[in-house]
C-alpha positions as CSV (number, residue, x, y, z in Angstrom):
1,X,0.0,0.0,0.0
2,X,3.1,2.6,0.8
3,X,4.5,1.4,-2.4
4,X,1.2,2.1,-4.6
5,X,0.9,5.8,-2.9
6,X,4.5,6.7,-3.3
7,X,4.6,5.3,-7.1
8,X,1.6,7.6,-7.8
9,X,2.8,10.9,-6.2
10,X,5.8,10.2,-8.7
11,X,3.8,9.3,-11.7
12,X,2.0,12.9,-10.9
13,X,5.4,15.1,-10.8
14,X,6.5,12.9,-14.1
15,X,3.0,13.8,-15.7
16,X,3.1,9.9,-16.7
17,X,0.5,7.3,-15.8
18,X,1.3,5.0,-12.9
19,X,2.0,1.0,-14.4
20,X,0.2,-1.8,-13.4
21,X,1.9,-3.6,-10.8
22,X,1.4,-7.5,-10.4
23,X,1.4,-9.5,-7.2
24,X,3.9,-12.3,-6.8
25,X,3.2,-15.0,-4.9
26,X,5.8,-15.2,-1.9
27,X,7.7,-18.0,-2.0
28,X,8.9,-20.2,1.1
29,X,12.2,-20.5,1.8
30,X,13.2,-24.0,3.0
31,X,15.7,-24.3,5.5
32,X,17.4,-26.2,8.0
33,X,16.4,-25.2,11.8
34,X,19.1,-25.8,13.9
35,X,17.7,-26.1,17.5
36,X,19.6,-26.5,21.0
37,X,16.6,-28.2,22.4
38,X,16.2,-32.6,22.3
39,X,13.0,-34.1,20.9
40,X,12.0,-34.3,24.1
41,X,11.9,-30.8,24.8
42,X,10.6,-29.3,21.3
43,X,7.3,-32.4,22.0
44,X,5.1,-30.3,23.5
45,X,3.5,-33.1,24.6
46,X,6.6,-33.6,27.3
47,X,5.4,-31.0,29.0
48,X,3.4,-32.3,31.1
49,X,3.8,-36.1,32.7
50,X,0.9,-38.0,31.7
51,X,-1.9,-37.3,29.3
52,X,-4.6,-36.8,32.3
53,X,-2.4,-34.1,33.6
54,X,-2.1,-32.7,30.0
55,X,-6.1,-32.7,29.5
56,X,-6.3,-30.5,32.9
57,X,-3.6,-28.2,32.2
58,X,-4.8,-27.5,28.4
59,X,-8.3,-29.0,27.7
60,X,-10.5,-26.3,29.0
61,X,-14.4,-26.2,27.4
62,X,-15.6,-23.4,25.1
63,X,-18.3,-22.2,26.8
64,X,-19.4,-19.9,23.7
65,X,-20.1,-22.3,21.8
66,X,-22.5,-24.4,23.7
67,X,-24.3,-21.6,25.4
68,X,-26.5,-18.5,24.7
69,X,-24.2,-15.3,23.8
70,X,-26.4,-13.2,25.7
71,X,-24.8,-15.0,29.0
72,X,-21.5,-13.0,27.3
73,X,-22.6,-9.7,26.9
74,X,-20.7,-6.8,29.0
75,X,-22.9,-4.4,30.5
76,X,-22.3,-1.0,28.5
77,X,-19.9,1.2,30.0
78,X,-22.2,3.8,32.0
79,X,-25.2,2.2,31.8
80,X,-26.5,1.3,35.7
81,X,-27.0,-2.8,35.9
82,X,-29.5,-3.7,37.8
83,X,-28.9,-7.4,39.4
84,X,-32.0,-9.2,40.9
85,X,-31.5,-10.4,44.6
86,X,-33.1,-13.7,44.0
87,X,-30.3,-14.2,40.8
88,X,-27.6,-12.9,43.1
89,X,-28.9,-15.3,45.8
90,X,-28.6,-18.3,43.0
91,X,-25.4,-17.0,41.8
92,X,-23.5,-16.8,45.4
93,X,-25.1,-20.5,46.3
94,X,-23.6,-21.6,43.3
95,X,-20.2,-19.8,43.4
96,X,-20.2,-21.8,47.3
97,X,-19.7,-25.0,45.4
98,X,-16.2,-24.0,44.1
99,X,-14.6,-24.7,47.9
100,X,-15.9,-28.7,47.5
101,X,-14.9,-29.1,43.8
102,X,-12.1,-32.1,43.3
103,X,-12.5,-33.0,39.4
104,X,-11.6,-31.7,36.7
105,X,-15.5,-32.4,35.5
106,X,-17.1,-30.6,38.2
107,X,-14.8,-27.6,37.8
108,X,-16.3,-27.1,34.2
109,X,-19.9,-27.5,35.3
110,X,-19.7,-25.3,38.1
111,X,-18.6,-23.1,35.0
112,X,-21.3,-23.2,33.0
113,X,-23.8,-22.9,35.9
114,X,-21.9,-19.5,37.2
115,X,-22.3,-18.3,32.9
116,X,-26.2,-19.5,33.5
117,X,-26.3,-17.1,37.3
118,X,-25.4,-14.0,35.3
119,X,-22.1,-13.9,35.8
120,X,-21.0,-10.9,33.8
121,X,-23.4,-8.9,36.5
122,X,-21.5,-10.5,39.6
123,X,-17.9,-9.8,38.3
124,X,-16.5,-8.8,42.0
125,X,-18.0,-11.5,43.7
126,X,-16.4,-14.1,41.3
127,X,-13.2,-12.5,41.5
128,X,-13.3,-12.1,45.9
129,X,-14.1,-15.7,45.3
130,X,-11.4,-16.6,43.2
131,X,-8.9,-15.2,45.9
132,X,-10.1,-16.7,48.8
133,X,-9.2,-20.3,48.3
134,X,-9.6,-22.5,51.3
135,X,-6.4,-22.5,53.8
136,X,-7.1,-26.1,54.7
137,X,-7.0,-27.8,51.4
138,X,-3.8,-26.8,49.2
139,X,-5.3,-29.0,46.6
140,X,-8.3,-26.6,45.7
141,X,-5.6,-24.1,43.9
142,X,-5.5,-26.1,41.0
143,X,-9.3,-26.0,40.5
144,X,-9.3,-22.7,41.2
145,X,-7.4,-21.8,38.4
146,X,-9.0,-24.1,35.8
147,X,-12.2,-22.5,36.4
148,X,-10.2,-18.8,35.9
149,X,-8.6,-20.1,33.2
150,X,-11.8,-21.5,31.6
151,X,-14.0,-18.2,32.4
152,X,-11.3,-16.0,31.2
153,X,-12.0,-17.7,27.8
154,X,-15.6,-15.9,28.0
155,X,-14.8,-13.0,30.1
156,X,-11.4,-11.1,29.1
157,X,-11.0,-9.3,32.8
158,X,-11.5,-12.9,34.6
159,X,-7.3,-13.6,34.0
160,X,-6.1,-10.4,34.4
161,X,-7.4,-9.5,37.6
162,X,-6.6,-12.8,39.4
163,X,-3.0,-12.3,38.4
164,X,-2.9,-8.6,39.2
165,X,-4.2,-9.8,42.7
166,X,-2.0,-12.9,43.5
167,X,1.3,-10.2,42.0
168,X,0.3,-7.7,44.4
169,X,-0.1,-10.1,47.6
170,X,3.3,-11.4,46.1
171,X,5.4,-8.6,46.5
172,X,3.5,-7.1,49.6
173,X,4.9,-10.8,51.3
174,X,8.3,-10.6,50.1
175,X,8.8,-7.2,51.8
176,X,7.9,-9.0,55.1
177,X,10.2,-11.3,57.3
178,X,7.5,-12.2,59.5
179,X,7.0,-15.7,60.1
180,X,3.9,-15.8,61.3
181,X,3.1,-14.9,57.7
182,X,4.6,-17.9,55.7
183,X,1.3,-20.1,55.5
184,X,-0.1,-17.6,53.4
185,X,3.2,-16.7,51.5
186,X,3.3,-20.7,50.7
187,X,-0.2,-20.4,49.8
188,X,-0.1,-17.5,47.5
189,X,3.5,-19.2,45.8
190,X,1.5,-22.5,45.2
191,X,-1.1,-20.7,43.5
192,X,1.4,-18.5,41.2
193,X,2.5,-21.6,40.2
194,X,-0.7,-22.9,38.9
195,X,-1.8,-19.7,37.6
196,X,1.4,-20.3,35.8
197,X,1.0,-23.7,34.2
198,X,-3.1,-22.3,33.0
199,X,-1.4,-19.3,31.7
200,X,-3.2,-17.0,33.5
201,X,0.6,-15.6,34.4
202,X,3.1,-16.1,32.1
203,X,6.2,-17.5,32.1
204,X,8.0,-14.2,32.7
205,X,6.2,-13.0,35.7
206,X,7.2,-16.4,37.4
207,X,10.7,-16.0,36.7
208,X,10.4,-12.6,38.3
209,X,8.9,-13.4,41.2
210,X,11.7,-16.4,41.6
211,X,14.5,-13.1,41.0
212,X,12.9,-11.2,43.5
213,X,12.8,-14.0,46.2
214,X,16.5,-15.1,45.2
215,X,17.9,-11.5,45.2
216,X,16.7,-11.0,48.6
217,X,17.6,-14.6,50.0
218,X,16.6,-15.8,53.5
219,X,14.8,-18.5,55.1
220,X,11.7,-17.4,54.5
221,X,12.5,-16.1,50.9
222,X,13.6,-20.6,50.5
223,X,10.6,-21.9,51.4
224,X,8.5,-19.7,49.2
225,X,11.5,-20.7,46.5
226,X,10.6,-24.4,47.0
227,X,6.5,-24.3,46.9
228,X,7.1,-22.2,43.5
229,X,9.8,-24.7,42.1
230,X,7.9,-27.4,43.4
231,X,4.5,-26.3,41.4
232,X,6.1,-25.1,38.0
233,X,9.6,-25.6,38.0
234,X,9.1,-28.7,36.1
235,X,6.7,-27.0,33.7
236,X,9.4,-23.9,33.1
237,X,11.7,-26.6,32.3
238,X,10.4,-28.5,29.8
239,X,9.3,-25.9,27.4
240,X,11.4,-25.2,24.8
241,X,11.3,-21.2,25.7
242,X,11.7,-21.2,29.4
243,X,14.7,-24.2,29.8
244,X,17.5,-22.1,29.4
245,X,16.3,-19.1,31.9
246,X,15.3,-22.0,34.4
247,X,18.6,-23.7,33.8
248,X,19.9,-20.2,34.9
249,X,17.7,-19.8,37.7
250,X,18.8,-23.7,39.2
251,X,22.1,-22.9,38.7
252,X,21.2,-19.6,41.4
253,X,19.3,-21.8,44.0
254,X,22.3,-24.3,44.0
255,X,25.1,-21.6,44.1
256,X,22.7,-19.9,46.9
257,X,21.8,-22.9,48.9
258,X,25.7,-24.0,48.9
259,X,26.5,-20.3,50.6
260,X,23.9,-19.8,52.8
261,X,23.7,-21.4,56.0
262,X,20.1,-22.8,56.4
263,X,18.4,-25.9,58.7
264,X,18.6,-29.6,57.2
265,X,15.4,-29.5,56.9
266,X,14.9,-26.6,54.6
267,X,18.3,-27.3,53.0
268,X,16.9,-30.8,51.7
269,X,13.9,-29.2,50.4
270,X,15.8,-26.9,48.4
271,X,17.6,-29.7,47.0
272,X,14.1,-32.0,46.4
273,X,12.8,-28.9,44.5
274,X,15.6,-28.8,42.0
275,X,16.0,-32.6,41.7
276,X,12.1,-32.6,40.9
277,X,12.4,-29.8,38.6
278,X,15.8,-30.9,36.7
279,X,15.3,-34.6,37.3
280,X,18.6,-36.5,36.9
281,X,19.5,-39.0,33.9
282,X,18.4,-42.6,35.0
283,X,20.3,-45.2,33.4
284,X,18.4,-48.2,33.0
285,X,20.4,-51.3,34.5
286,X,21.6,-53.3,31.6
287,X,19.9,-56.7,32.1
288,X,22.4,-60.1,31.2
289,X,21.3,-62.0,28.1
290,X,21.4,-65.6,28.9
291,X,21.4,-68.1,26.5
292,X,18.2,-70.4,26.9
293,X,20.2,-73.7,28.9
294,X,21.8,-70.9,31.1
295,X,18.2,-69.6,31.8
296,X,17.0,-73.5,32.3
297,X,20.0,-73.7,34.9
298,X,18.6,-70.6,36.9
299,X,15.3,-71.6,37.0
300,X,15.8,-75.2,38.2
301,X,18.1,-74.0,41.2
302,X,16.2,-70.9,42.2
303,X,12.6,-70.8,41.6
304,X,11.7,-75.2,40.8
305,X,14.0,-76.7,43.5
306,X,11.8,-77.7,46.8
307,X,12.3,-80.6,49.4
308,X,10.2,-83.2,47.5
309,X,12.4,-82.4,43.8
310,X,16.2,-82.7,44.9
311,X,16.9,-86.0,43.3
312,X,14.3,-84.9,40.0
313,X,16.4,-81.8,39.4
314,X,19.6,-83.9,40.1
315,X,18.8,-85.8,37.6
316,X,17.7,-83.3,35.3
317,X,21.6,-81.3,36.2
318,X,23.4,-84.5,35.0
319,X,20.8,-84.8,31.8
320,X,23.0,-81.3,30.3
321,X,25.9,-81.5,27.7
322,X,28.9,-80.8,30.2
323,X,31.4,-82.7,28.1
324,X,30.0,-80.7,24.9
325,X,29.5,-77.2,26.5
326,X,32.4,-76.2,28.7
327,X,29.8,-73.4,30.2
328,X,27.4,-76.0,31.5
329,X,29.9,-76.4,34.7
330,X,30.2,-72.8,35.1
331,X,26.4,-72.1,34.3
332,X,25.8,-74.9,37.3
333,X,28.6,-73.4,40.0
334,X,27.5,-69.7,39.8
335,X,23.8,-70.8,40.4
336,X,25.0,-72.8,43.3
337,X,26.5,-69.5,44.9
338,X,24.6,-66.8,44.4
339,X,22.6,-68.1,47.5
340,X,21.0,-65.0,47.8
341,X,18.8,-65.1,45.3
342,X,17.6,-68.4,47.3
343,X,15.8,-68.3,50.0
344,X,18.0,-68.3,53.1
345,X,15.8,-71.3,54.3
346,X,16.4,-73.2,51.1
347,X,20.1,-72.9,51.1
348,X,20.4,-76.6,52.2
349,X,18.3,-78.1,49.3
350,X,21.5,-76.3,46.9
351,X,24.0,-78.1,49.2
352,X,22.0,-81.3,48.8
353,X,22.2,-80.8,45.2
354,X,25.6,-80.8,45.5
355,X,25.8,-83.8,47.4
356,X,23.8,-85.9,44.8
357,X,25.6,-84.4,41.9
358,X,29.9,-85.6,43.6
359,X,29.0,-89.2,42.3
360,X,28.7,-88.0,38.6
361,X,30.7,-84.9,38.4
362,X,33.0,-85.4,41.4
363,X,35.4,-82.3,39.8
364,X,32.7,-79.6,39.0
365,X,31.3,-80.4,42.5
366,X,34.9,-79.8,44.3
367,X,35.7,-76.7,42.1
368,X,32.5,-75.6,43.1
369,X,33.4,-76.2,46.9
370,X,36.6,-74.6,46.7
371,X,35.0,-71.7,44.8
372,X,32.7,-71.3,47.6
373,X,35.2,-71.7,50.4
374,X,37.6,-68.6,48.3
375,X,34.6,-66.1,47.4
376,X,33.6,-66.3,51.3
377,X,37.2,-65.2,51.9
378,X,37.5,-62.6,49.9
379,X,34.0,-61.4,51.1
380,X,35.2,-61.6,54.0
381,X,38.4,-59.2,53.2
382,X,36.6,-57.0,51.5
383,X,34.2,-56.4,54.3
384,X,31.5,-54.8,52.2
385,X,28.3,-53.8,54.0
386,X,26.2,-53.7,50.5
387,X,27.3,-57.6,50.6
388,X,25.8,-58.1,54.3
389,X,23.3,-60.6,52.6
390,X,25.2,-62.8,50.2
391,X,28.0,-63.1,52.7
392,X,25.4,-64.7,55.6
393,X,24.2,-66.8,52.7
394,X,27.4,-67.8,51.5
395,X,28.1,-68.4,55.7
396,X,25.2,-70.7,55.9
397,X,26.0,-72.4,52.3
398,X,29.3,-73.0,53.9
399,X,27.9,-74.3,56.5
400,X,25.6,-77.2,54.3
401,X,28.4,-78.0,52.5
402,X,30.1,-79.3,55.8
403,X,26.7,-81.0,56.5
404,X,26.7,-83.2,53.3
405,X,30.2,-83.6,53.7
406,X,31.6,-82.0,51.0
407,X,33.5,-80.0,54.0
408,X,36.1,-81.2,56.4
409,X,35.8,-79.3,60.2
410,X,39.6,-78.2,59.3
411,X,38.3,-76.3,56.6
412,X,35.4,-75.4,58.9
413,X,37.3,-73.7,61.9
414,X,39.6,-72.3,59.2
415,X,36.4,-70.2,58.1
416,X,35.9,-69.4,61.5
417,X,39.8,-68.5,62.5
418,X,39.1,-65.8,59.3
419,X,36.2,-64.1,61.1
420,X,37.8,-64.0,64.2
421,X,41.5,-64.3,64.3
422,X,43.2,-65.2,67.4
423,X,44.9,-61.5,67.6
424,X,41.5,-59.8,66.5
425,X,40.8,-58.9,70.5
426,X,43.8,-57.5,71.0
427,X,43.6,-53.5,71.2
428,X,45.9,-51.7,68.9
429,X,46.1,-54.7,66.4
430,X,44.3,-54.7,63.1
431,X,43.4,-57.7,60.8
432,X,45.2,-57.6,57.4
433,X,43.5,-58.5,54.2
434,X,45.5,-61.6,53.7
435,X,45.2,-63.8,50.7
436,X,45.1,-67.6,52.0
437,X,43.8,-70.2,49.2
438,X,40.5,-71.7,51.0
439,X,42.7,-75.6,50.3
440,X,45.6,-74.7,52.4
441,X,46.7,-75.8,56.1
442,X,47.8,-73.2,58.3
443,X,51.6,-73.5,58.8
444,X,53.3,-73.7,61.9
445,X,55.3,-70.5,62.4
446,X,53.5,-68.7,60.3
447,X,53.1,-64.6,60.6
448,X,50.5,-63.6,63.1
449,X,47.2,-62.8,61.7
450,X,47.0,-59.3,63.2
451,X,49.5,-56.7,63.0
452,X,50.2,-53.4,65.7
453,X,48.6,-50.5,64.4
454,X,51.5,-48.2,62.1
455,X,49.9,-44.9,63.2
456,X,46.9,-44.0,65.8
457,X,44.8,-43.0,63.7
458,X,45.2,-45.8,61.3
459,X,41.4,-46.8,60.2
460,X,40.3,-50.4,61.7
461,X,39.2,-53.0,59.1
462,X,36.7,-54.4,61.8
463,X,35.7,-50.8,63.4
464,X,34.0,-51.8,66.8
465,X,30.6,-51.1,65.6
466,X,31.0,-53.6,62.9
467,X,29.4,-56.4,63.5
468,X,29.5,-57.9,60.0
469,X,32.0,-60.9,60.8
470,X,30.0,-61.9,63.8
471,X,26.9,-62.0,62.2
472,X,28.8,-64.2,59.5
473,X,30.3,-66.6,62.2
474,X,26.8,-67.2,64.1
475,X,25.4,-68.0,60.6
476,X,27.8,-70.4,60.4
477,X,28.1,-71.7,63.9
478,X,23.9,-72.2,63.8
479,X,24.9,-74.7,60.8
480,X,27.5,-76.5,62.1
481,X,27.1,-76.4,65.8
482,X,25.3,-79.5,66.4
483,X,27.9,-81.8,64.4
484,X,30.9,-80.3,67.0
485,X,29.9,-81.3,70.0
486,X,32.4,-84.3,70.7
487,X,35.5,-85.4,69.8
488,X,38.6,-83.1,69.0
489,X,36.1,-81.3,66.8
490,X,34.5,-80.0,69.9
491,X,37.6,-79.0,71.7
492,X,38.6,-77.0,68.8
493,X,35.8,-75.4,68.5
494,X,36.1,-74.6,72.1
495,X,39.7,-72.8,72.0
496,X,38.0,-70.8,69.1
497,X,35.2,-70.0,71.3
498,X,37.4,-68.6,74.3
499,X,39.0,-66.3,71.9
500,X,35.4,-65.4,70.4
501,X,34.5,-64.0,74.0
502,X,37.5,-62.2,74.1
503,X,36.7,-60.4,70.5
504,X,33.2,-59.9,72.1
505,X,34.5,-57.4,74.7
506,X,36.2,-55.1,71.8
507,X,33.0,-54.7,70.4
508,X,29.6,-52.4,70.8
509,X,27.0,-55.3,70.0
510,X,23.5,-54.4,68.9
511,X,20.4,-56.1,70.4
512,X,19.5,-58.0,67.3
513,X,23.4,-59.5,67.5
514,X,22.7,-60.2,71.4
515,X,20.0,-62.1,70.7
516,X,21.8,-64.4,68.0
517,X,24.6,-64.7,70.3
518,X,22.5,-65.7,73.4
519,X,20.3,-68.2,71.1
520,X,23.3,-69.2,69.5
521,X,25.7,-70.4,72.3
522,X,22.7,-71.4,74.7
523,X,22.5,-74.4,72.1
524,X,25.9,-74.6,71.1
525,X,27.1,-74.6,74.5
526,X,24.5,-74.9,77.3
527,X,26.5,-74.9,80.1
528,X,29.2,-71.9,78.9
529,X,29.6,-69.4,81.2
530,X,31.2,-66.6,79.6
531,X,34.3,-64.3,81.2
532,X,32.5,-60.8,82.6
533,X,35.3,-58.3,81.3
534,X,38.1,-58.1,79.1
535,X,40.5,-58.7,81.3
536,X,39.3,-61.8,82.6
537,X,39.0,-62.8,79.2
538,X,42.4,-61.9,78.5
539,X,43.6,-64.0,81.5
540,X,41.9,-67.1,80.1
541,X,43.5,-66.7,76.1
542,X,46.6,-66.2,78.3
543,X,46.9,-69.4,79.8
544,X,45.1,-71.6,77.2
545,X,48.0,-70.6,75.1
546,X,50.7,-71.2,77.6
547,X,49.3,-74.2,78.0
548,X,49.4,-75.1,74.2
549,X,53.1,-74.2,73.9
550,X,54.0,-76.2,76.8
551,X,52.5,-79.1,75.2
């Protein structure tokens, strides 16, 4: 149009006629859009986390189209409106619903009946309504705003003086530091952030009232941060617009939460907020393809073995190709120990396995004994408290092993001498991670299994408050105890016992460990009176071992 009246006020001062001028059809450019953002950030659908929540936030019914448009019509501007008391009555009786609304579909009724009440003639009340929510449920916000949201469709001044309101009762709270105020700070925070995710505010105003709270940070200024992070953080975070300013505005909270010297409590909030609004990356655990006999193996040992099946899936263990597949054995031995994944009452019926298996596969069955015998070691080196279960499985496996006799008691109080050494009640000693193969006899002369401490504050492999190795050992001793209780078995298992009640003074036992010890030794050893202190205990190793090396 500026080119037609130009072009004509120069065709006049030439004294020539103007040409016709033809339209061109614009052309689109194609291009390639380069965006920052992943697919899962330009889907708008991502927004939000399920499509219910989706339907809530951005469904909202066009109440135009469905009812009369004189329900719509603004009163002219001057003109006196004249409301009926008996339409006002109707209208305020329906408007008392909104309190008791919790669906989406009764929100959107109550809508339509407020339209019906004549409610471009009860503006004020609707709006005094609208910010008065009820201080007792926190859940009401969000149905507050969806009818807002949905009215503001029909009535333009609906939206824009909620969120003039709910900015003004904003920034009159973050002037104040008084505490007695922070119920209805939260409250008016929670409903900014719905107002936010309607669009009845817009994303800018909600960053501002988040740089307002941060620039003058407190402890009151944090919790209102969290209820407003809490409601839309998320929200900001996801859409394409908002991420990188809320990246920005995460990045604050954790710089200011790192600073600023505030209670646990309200320190782990902070931190929920942000996780919940910049959730981390969740690797999924890679899950172990095994092939199909592998998968047979499992399932046979862990989930079909019972006490009326042992011989069945005996014979169903010698049925595989172990001479063809050199996995078969392996497949077999690392079902057998993973114990944990057995119930720990069901441990024996894997020994017994075992046991019915040495007549056909005599080496598999052995290799799978000493591989037993060398991972309980090294568990017990390791001293891992996420192991705390396989380790009292492998204890009690152990333990069935020796009861099928696929153990030997040497091997036995071996096992037990690595729980609790005969220096491991000593104070100032600490137990070395030694490497002993699970086969070999302890040789005379050889180096002491605890060492003096090099420095006092040297960290202690079995701290005081661990109990992990005793827990182990009474697994074990509940196995075995009844088969040592004559013979040079049971005075072995005595000598190891005195030293046991020496280790039992350096440590700071738990009740659940007293009560295994007390059940433990009251059918182990009936009659055992245990030394009253240290020292008497001490005494007793004393002269037990005198005795020893006179003999």
């Amino acid at each position: 149009e500026k080119l037609l009246t130009n072009g004509a006020t120069l065709a006049e001062v030439l004294g020539e006629s103007l040409p016709a001028m033809e339209e061109e059809d614009e052309k689109k450019e194609e291009g390639v859009v380069i965006s920052i953002h992943g697919p899962a950030e330009r889907d708008e659908e991502k927004v939000f986390d399920d499509a219910e929540m989706r339907a809530f936030y951005t469904q909202l019914p066009d109440l135009k189209s469905v009812l009369p448009a004189v329900l719509f019509e603004e009163p002219a501007r001057g003109a006196a409106s004249t409301v009926d008391e008996a339409d006002s009555d109707r209208f305020e009786a329906a408007l008392a619903e909104l309190p008791r609304c919790s669906s989406m579909q009764q929100v959107d009724e109550l809508a339509s009946e407020l339209c019906c009440r004549g409610l471009h003639l009860n503006r004020r009340k609707l709006i005094k309504a609208l910010t008065s929510p009820p201080r007792d449920r926190p859940e009401a916000l969000r149905y507050y705003c969806r009818l807002a949201a949905t009215l503001s469709l029909c009535f333009k001044h609906v939206g824009p003086e909620l969120a003039a309101i709910l900015k003004d009762e904003f920034d009159a709270f973050s002037e104040s530091e008084d505490a007695s105020q922070l119920p209805a700070r939260l409250r008016n925070a929670a409903y900014i952030a719905e107002a936010v995710k309607f669009g009845i505010l817009a994303p800018p105003d909600a960053f501002s009232c988040l740089k307002q709270l941060l620039d003058r940070f407190s402890e009151q200024q944090a919790h209102a941060v969290c209820t407003l992070l809490e409601g839309c953080g998320r929200f900001l975070h996801r859409h394409r617009e908002t991420h990188d300013r809320c990246e920005a505005i995460l990045e604050l909270v954790t710089k200011l939460r790192s600073v600023q010297r505030l209670p646990l409590d309200l320190a782990g909030n902070l931190d929920n907020a942000v996780s919940l609004t910049r959730p981390p990356e969740i690797i999924t655990a890679q899950v172990e393809k095994r092939e199909p006999m592998h998968q047979y193996v499992v399932w046979l040992l862990h989930h079909h073995l019972n006490k009326n099946n042992i011989d069945k899936v005996a014979r169903q263990l010698r049925k595989l190709p172990w001479s063809a597949n050199s996995s078969v054995e392996s497949w077999v031995r690392e079902a057998m120990l993973s114990c944990a994944e057995v119930k720990y009452q069901a441990i024996y019926l894997v020994a017994a396995v075992a046991a019915a298996l040495l007549k056909h596969k005599e080496g598999a069955v052995l290799r799978t004994v000493d591989a037993a015998l060398e991972r309980l070691r090294v568990a017990i080196d390791r001293n891992d408290a996420r192991q705390s279960q396989s380790r009292i499985c492998l204890s009690r496996f152990v333990g069935e092993l020796y009861a099928y006799r696929l153990v030997d008691s040497a091997a036995v109080l071996r096992v037990l001498y690595l729980l609790v050494p005969k220096e491991s009640g000593v104070w100032g000693r600490v137990v070395p991670v030694t490497h002993v193969p699970a086969h070999a006899e302890t040789r005379r002369g050889a180096a002491p299994t605890a060492r003096p401490l090099l420095a006092p504050s040297e960290p202690i492999a079995d701290a005081p408050d661990d109990c992990g190795r005793l827990r182990m050992a009474l697994a074990l001793l509940d196995t075995v105890g009844a088969y040592f209780k004559e013979g040079s078995a049971r005075r072995r298992l005595d000598v190891w016992l005195l030293y046991l009640c020496r280790y039992l003074h350096c440590k700071a036992l738990t009740v659940d460990v007293q009560f295994s010890l007390a059940d433990t030794l009251s059918t182990l050893r009936p009659t055992m009176v245990r030394p009253p202190s240290y020292a008497v205990a001490c005494e007793l190793v004393s002269k037990l071992e005198a005795r020893v090396a006179r003999e």
